[in-house]
N, C-alpha and C positions, 0 to 999 in steps of 0.2 A: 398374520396380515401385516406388513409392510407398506407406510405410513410414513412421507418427508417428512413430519414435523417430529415424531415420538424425542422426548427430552433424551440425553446420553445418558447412559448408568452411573447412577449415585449422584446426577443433580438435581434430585428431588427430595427433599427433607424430609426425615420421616413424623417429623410435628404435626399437630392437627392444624387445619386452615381449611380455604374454600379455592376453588378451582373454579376458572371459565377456558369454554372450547369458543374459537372462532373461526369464522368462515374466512371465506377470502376477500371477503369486502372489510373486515374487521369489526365485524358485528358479531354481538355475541348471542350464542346458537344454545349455549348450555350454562347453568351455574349447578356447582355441588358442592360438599362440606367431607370432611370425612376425619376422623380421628388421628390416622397414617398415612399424609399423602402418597407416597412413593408405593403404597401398597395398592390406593385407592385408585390413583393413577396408571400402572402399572397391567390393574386388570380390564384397563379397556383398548391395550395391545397385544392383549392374547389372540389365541387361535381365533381364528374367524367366526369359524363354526361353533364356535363356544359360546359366542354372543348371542344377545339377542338382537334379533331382526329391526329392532328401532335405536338401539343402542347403535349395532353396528354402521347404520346410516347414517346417523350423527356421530359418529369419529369419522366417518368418510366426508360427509359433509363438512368438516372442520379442517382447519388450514394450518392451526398453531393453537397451543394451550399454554397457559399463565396459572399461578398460584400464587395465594397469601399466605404465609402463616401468621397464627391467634395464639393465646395463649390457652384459652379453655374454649370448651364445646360450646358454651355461652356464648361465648363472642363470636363464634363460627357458626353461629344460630342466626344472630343479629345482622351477621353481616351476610350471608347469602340470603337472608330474607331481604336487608337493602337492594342487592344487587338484582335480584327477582324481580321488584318492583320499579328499581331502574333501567336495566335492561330487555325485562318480558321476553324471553327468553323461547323460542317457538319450540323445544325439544324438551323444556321442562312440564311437566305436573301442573297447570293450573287450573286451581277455584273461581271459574269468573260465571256471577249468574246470567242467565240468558235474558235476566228482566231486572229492571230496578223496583225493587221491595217499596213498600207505601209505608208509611209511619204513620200514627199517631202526633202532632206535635204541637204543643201548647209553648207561644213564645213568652216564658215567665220574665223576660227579663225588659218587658215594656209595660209601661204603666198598668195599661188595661190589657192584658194577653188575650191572645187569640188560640183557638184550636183550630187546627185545618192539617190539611195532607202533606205529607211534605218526602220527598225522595231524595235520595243523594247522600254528598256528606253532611258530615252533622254540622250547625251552626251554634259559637256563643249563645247565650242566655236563651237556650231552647230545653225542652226536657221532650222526651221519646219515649211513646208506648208501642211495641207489635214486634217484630214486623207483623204486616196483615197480609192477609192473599191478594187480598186490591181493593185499591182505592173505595170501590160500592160499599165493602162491609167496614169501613173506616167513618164513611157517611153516615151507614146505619147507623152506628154506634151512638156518633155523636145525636144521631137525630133522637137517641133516644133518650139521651143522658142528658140532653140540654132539657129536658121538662123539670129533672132534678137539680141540677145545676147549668144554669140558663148563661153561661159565658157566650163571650159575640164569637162567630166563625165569620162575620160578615170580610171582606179585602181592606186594605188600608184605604186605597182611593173612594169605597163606601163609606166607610167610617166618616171617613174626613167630610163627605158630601152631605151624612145625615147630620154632623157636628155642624155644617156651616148652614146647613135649611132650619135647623133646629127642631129636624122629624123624624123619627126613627123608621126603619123598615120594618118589612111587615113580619119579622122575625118575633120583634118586640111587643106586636100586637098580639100573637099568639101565645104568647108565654115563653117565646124559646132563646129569648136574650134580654139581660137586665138592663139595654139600652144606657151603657155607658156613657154614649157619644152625644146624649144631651143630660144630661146629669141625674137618670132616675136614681141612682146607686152610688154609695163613695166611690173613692178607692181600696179605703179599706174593707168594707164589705162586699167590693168587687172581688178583694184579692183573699178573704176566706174562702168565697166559692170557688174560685181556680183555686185552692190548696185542698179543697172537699175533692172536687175532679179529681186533682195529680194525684190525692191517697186511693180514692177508688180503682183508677188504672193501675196504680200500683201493687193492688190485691186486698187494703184493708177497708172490705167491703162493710164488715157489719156494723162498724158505730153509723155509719147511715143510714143502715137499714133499721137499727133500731129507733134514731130519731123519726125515721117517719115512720115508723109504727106507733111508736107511742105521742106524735102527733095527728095521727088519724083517728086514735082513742079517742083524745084528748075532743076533740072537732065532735066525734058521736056523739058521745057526753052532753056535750054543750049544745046538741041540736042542729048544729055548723053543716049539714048533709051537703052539702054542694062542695065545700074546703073536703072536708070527707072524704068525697067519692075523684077529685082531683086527686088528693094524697094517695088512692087506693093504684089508681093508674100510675102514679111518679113509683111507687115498689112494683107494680105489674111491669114496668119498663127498662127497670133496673135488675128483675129477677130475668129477664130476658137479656137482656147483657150477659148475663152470667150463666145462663143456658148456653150460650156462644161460647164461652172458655172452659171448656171440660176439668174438673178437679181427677187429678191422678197421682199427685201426693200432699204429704203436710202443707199447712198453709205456710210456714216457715223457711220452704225449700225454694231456692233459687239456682236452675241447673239447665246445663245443656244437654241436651242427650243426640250423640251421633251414631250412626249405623253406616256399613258400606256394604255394597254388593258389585262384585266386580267378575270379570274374565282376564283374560291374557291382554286384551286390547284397551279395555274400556273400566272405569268405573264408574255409579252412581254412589251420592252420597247423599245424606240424609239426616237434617238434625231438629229435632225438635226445640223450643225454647220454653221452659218451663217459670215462670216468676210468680210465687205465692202460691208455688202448686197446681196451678192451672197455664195449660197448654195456652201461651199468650202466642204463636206464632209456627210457621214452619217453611222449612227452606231445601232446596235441593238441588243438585249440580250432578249430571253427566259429567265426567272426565275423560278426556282420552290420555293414554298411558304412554306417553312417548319415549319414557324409560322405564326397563321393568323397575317394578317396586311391589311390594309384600304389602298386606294390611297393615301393620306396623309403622311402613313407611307411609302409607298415605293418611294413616291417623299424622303424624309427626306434619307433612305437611300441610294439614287442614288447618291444626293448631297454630302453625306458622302464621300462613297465609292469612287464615279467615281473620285471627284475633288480632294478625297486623296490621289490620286494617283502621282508621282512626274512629271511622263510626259505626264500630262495634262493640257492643259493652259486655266484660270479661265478667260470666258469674262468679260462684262462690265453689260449683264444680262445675267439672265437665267430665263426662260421662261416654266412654270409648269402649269399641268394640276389642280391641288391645290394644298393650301400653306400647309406645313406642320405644324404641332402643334408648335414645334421651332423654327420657322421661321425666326424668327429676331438671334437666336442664331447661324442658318445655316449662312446665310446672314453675320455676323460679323466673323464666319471662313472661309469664303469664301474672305472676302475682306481682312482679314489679309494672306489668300493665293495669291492673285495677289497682294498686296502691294497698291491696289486702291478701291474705292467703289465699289461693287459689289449689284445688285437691284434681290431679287427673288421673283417675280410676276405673276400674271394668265392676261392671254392677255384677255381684254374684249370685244374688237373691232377693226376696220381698217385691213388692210394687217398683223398684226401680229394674228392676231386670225385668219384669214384666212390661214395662214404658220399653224398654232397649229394644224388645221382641218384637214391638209392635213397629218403631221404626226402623227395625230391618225388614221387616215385612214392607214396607212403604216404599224401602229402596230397592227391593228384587222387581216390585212390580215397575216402580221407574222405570229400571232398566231394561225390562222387557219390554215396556212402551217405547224407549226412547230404541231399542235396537229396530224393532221392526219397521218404526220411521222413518231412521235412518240408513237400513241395509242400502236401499238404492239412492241414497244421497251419492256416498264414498266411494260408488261404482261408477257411477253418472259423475263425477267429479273428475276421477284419475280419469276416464275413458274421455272428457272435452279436454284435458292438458293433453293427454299423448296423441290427439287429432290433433290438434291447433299446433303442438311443435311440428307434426308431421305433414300438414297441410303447408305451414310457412317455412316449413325446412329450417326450422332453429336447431340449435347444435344440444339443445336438452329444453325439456317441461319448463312452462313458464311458471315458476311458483312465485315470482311476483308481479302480477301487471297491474299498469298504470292507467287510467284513461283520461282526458282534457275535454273539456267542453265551455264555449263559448256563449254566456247569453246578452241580450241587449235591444233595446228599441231606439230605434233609429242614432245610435250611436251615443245616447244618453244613457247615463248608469250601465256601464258595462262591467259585467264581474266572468270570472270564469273558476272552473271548481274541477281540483283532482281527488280521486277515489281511486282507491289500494285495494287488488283484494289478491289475498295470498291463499294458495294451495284451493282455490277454486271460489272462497268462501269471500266478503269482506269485511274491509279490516277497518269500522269508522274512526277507530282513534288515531291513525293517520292519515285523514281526511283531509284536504285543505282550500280555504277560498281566495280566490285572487280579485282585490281589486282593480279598476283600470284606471289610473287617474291621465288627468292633463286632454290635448287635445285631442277629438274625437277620429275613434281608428275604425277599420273594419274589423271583421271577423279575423281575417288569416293576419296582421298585425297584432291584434290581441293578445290570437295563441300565440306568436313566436313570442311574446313580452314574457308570456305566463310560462312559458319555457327555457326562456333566458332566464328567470329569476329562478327557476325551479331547478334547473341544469347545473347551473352557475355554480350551485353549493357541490354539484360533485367533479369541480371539476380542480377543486386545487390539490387531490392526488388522483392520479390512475388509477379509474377500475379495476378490482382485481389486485393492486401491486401490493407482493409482499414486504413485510415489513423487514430492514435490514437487519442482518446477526448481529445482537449485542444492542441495538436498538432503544428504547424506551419504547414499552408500548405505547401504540395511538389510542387516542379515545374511539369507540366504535362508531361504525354510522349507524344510527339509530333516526328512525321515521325518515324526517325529509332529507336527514343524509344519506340514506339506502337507498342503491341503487336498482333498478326492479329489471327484470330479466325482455321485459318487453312494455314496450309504451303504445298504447290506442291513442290515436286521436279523431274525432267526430267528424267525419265527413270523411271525403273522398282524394282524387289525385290535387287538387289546389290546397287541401291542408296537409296534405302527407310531404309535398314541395315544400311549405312552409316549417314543417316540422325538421325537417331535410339541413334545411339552409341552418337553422341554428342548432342542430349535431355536428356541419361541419366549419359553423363560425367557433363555437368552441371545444373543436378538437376530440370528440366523440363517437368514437365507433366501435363501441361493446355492449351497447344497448339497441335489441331488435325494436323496428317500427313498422305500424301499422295505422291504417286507417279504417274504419267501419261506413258505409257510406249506405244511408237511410232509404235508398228510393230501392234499391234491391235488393240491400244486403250482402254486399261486394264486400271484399275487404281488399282494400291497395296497400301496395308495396313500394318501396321507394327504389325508380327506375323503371318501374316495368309497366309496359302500355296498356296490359291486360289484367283485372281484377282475378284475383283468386275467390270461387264458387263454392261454395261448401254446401251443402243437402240439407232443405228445410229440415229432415229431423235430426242433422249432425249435432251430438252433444254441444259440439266446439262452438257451433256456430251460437248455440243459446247461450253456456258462457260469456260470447261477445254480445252478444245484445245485452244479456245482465249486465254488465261492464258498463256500455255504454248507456244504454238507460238511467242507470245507477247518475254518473257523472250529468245527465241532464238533470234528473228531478236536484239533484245538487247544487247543482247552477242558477236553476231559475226558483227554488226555496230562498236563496239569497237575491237574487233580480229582482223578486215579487216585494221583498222587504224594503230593501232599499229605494224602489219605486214607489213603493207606499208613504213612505218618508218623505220623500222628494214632494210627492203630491202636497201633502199637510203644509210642508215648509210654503209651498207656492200658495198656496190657500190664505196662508198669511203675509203674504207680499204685499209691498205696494203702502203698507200703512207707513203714513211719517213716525218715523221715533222708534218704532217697534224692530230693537233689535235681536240679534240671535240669544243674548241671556234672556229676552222677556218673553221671546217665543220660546224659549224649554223650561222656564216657568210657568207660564199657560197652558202647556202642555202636558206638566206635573202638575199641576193644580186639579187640571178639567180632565186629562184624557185623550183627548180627541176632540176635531175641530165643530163636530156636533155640538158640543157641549159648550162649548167656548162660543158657538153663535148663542144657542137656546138663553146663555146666563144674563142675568141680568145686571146692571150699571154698576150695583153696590157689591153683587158679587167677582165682579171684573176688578173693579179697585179696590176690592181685599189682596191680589197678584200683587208680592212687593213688585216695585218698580212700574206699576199701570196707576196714572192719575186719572183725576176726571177726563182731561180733555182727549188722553188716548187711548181711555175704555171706552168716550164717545164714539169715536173715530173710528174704534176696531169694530165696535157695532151696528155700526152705519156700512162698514166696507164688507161684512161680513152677510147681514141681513138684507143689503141695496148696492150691489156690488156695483150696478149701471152708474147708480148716483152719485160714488165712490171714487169713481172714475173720472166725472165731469169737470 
């Protein structure tokens, strides 16, 4: 296969480093590592037929290829895991889950902590139990565990509310918080029970359980039957807890255990998290295979990937279906990620091959869930791109469109929102909103603003232009410097004109346009008198509505908020003295403007910067708006 870009013989070093392929936009399409590049390199110029079918598409897809060299595997570990996570790469192997995981998380690092859910990355002074399947059984937990250890779960802005009424919620009535927030409890006996909690979650269940047995004894004894039979329930609630986390090895062992089950196309993967011997969590990811790769290889990149992650915590092993080729180089970025030895091993026997068996089992049947799901996605997918190019006569498949959408009431608070979705699917981490500032515009002013700013970034090199021989590479365009193969905009021939005018104010004609127009479902072209018809059940045509829908509910998620702001602010208009720091004061204090009427005089001029006479005045304008006015 014959390829303009392939490097000339013997300028490829044969040291280890990492390689990127790019397109023609100078984005990068692939990142890889290899021992020898000239070797590694090398074999993805052979015969055509040689290849694989995804492979081969991406050296076709690719324009030009670059390499670093490293000095060791190590560093060629580190840094195509950089570049991964830099670049996201559409033709590599990614681990991205389809949901964000719930946690457990108690903030220790505030006077009085809180437990509550928490997703995402991880934050300072926070500690993390689970992951959990969701959020309900994270509730449960605590709902159960607060009988025994009654820490607040209440929000800061509660806290703060019962601190200043001087009355606890009805958490505290029940028994199920030590009501901090008006001083029933120190600190310091506040913060043994949050250190009883974190040991419990942690796995070292039994010196509490023996405490409250041998204080429910003790309660019998002495005749106490009501303390008694409270104590009896606080172990009934906490052996239910622990009915929830299955013991499957020593209480000692803290381990990951993964499984894969894959085909030629596709992988599921599948890891159990084990801490204190009981199943704390469980996680799983569909892959699609974009270059071949071996069990081996997608152990090496799960290790990669998952544990490069900042808010994932590195056990003591990890637990693989096989060792990856680098294994002892994984194994030594792993241990310098936890800061301790880290073992990565194939269970050969006892209870932990048995734990393995049971999550390969877990991942074959993903997989046969997720293909039967999916078979008519990936069909219905390619079949609306190769309509849609063929319907607008594009010169190939749009595998990136763009769509704009306008929202606004009567020319106040105007925003506008683009949505990316590549290869049929979308893409929200290249999401973006547009504000509208200064004087009020209409709708097709708007858009041309939101595309002049949006345009703008690709216009100071040529689409498309390769990059000179001998050169410096460019940086790629990545997100909003990529340019997408066809652009939607909302509405009919008056926004396809205006989209028009600013492709040809700044010099732009390599990017298809279109319009989608809501009352039929037309879609306009720029020039042509007559809408292009597509068939209520054309793939393509549902594509564009996805698209365009997409970019509404987008648009007006951000309208709605900002409107909602706007309302509050004007709510507070009008008062003398009350300026913008004493309004987002009030605001953080109370909430909302409800609340900020409801309060009373002494609670107003607690707000630094509210004295008497402009907690009168706010209360009077707020409660006798007429009088207010007078």
């Amino acid at each position: 296969m014959a390829v303009d870009y392939r490097p000339a013989p013997g300028t490829i070093p044969t040291a280890p480093g990492v390689y990127r392929f790019r397109d023609r936009d100078r984005r990068v399409i692939y990142v890889g590592k290899a021992k020898n590049l000239r070797n590694r390199l090398n074999s993805y110029f052979a015969d055509e037929t040689r290849l694989h079918e995804r492979t081969r598409r991406m050296v076709t897809t690719a324009r030009s290829v670059e390499w670093t060299v490293v000095a060791t595997e190590v560093e060629a570990l580190q840094l195509e895991w950089t570049w991964i996570k830099e670049y996201d790469p559409r033709f590599n192997v990614m681990f991205k889950d389809d949901k964000s995981y719930p946690w457990l998380a108690v903030t220790v690092g505030e006077e009085f902590p809180r437990a509550q859910v928490m997703r995402g990355s991880r934050r300072k002074g926070v500690r993390y139990f689970g992951p959990f399947g969701s959020a309900w059984a994270i509730r449960q937990t605590l709902d159960l565990l607060t009988r025994v250890f009654p820490i607040r779960t209440c929000s800061d802005s509660e806290y703060k509310r019962c601190n200043r009424i001087g009355r606890p919620n009805l958490l505290a009535d029940i028994g199920k918080c030590s009501a901090p927030c008006v001083g029933r409890i120190t600190a310091e006996e506040y913060r043994e029970l949050v250190n009883g909690f974190c040991a419990f979650m942690s796995g070292d269940t039994a010196p509490v359980r023996r405490r409250l047995l041998k204080e429910m004894q003790d309660a019998s004894e002495a005749l106490e039957f009501e303390r008694a039979a409270r104590l009896r329930d606080d172990l009934a609630a906490l052996d239910k807890v622990l009915e929830q986390q299955v013991v499957v090895l020593a209480e000692d062992v803290d381990c990951d255990v993964m499984a894969v089950a894959d085909d030629e196309l596709e992988a599921a993967v599948q890891v159990f998290h084990v801490r204190g011997g009981r199943i704390r969590g469980q996680r799983g990811w569909v892959i699609d295979k974009a270059e071949p790769v071996d069990l081996p290889g997608i152990v090496e990149r799960f290790c990669l990937q998952f544990y490069g992650e900042q808010n994932e915590v590195v056990p003591r092993e990890v637990l693989v279906p096989a060792l990856p080729d680098d294994a002892a180089a994984i194994a030594e970025l792993l241990t310098e990620r936890r800061g301790a030895k880290v073992d990565v091993r194939v269970p050969r026997r006892g209870d932990k091959r048995a734990l393995a068996e049971t999550v390969e089992k877990n991942a074959v049947e993903n997989l046969q869930r997720h293909k039967l799901k999916r078979a008519g996605d990936l069909t219905a997918r390619s079949k609306a791109l190769e309509e849609l190019a063929d319907a607008l006569d594009l010169p190939e498949a749009p595998l990136r469109i763009e769509c704009y959408d306008v929202s606004q009431s009567q020319g106040e608070d105007v925003v506008a929102s683009m949505v990316v979705f590549e290869d049929g699917l979308p893409r929200k981490s290249e999401y973006r909103r547009f504000v509208i500032k200064g004087e009020r515009k209409d709708d097709l002013a708007s858009l041309q603003e939101t595309l002049r700013r949006r345009l703008s970034k690709l216009a100071d090199q040529p689409l498309g232009s390769p990059a000179e021989e001998g050169a410096e590479a460019e940086e790629p365009k990545r997100g909003f410097h990529y340019p997408p193969q066809l652009l939607v905009v909302d509405g009919g021939q008056p926004q396809v004109a205006a989209a028009e005018a600013v492709f040809a104010e700044l010099g732009i004609d390599t990017i298809n346009l279109a319009g989608l127009a809501k009352r039929l479902e037309e879609i306009w072209l720029p020039g042509e008198d007559y809408p292009v018809i597509l068939s209520r059940t054309s793939e393509a045509l549902y594509l564009m509505q996805r698209v365009r829908d997409e970019a509404h509910r987008f648009a007006i998620s951000l309208h709605r908020t900002r409107r909602r702001k706007s309302l509050i602010t004007s709510a507070l208009d009008g008062v003398p003295g009350l300026g913008e720091s004493k309004r987002k004061a009030l605001l953080k204090q109370f909430g909302s403007v409800k609340r900020i009427r409801e309060a009373e005089l002494a609670d107003l001029e607690a707000v630094p910067g509210i004295g008497p006479k402009l907690a009168e005045a706010l209360q009077t304008h707020l409660r006798n708006p007429d009088d207010s006015g007078a």
